[in-house]
TIPA-922234 format. One record per residue (C-alpha): residue in one letter; x, y, z. Coordinates in nm, 2 decimals, m for minus. Last residue first. Layout:
> rest xx yy zz
> A X Y Z
...
This chain:
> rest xx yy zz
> X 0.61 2.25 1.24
> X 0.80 2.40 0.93
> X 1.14 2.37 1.07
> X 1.08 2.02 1.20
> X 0.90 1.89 0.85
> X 1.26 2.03 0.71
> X 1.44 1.80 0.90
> X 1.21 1.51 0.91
> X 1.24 1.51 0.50
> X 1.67 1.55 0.52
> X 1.64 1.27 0.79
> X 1.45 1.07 0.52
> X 1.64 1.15 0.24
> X 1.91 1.00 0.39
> X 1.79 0.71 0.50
> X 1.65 0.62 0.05
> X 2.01 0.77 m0.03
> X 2.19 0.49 0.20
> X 1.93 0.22 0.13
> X 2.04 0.30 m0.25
> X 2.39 0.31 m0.22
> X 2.36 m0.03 m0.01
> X 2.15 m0.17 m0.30
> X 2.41 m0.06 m0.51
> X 2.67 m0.24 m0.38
> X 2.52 m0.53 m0.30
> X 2.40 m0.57 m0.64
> X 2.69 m0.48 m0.78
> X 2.89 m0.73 m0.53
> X 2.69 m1.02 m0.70
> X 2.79 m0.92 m1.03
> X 3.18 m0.93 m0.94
> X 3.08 m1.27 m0.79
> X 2.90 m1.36 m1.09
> X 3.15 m1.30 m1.36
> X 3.47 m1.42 m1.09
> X 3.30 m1.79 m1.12
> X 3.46 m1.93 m0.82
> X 3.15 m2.15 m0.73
> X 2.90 m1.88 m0.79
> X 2.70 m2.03 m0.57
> X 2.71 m1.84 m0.31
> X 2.78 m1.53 m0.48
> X 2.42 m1.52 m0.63
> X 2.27 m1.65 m0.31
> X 2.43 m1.34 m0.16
> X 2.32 m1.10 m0.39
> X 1.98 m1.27 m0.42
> X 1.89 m1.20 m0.02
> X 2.08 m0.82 m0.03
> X 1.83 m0.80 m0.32
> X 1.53 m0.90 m0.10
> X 1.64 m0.72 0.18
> X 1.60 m0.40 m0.04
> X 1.31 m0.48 m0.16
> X 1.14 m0.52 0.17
> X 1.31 m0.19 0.29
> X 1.20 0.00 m0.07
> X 0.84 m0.10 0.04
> X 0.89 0.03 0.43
> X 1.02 0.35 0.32
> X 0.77 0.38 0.10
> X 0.52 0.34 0.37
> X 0.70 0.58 0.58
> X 0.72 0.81 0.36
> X 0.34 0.82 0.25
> X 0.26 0.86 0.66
> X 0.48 1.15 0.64
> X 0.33 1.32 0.35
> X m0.03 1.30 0.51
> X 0.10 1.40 0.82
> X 0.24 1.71 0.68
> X m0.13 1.81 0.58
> X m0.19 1.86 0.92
> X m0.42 1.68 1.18
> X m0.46 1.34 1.01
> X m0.77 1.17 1.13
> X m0.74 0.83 0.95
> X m1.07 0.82 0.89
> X m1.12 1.22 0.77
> X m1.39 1.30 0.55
> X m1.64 1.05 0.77
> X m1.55 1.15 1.10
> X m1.43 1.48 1.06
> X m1.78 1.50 0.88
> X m1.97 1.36 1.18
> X m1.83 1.58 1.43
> X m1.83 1.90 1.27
> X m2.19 1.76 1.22
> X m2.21 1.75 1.59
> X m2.06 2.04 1.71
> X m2.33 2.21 1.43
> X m2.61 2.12 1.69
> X m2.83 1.82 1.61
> X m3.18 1.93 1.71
> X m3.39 1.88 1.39
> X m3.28 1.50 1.41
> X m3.41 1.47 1.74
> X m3.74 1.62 1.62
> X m3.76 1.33 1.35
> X m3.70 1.09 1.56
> X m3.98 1.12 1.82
> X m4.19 1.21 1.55
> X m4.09 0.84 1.43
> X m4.12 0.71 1.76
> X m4.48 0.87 1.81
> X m4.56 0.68 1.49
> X m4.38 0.35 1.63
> X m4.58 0.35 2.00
> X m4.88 0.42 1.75
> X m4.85 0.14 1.56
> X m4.75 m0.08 1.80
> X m5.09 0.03 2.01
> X m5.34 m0.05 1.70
> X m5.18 m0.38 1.68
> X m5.22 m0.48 2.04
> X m5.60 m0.38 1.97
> X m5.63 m0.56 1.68
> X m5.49 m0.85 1.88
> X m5.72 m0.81 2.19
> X m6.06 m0.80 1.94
> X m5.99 m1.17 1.85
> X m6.04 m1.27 1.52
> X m5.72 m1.37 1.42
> X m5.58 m1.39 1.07
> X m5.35 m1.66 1.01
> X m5.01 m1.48 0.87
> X m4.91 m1.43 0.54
> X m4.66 m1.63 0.38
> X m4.34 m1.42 0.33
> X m4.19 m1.35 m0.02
> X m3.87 m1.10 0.05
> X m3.81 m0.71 m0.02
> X m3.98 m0.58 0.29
> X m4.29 m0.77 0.26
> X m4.42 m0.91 m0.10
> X m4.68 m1.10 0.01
> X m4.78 m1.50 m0.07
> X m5.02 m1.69 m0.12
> X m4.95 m1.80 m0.48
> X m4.56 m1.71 m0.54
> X m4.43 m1.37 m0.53
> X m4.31 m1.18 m0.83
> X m4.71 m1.06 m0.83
> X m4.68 m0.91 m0.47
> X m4.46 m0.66 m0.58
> X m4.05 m0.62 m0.56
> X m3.96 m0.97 m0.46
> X m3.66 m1.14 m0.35
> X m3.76 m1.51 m0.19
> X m3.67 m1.69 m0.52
> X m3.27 m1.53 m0.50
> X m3.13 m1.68 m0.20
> X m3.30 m1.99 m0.13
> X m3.31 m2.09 m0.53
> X m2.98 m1.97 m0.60
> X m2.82 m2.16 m0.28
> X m2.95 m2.49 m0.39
> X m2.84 m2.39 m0.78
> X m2.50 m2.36 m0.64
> X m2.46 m2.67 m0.46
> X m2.57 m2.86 m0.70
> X m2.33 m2.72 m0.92
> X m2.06 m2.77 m0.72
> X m2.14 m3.11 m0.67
> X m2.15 m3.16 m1.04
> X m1.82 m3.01 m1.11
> X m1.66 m3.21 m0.79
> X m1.79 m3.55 m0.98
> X m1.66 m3.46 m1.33
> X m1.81 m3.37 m1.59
């Protein structure tokens, strides 16, 4: 093996061993001394005998009950406003208004792909008759790809104005 490959490896199991040892479902998959707590192996802490602690204790857990009802009636309020809201929110990211902006936003990004590709033929054409070196096969094929290319950027801008045309009529 070679001296990266056992680095690596190294490396690995030291991340295996923090990440996954600590992961516990019960107290059993913990280690001796240990409590399962929120999904991870935590030693517990020193108990303390004083009567001020159990009593700080006693108060967070109330405070967090009358959070909890607290919550819970806040989440009987929400208005329908709000879960119009939420689920524009959620269903709808990109917040198109209209079908029509769907389509749109699809030509436009196709318009954009057939752009790059066009660019890159116009790009080859011209290497191509670069270095054709007076070879009349590979300039003629050169100017078919030009040619075409320039067909095709023509029918790809046309479409386009024919598409905003008719998404003007229908707006």
């Amino acid at each position: 093996m070679s001296l990266f490959a056992v680095f690596a490896l190294i490396i690995f199991l030291f991340l295996a061993r923090n990440s996954f040892a600590a992961i516990c479902v019960a107290d059993a998959d913990c280690a001796s001394g240990e409590e399962c707590i929120s999904g991870n192996c935590v030693k517990p802490a020193p108990p303390q005998q004083s009567q001020q602690s159990e009593q700080d204790m006693r108060a967070v857990q109330e405070q967090q009950s009358t959070q909890q009802k607290e919550q819970q009636q806040a989440a009987v309020t929400i208005s329908a406003e709000d879960l119009q809201r939420a689920a524009a929110a959620t269903l709808n990211p990109a917040g198109f208004k209209e079908p029509t902006a769907v389509i749109a936003r699809g030509i436009n990004i196709l318009l954009a792909f057939i752009g790059s590709i066009a660019l890159v033929l116009y790009i080859w054409a011209g290497i191509l008759w670069m270095s054709s070196a007076g070879n009349t096969e590979r300039v003629s094929r050169a100017r078919s790809i030009m040619l075409w290319t320039t067909l095709g950027v023509a029918v790809m801008l046309g479409s386009y104005v024919i598409v905003t045309f008719v998404f003007d009529i229908f707006k």
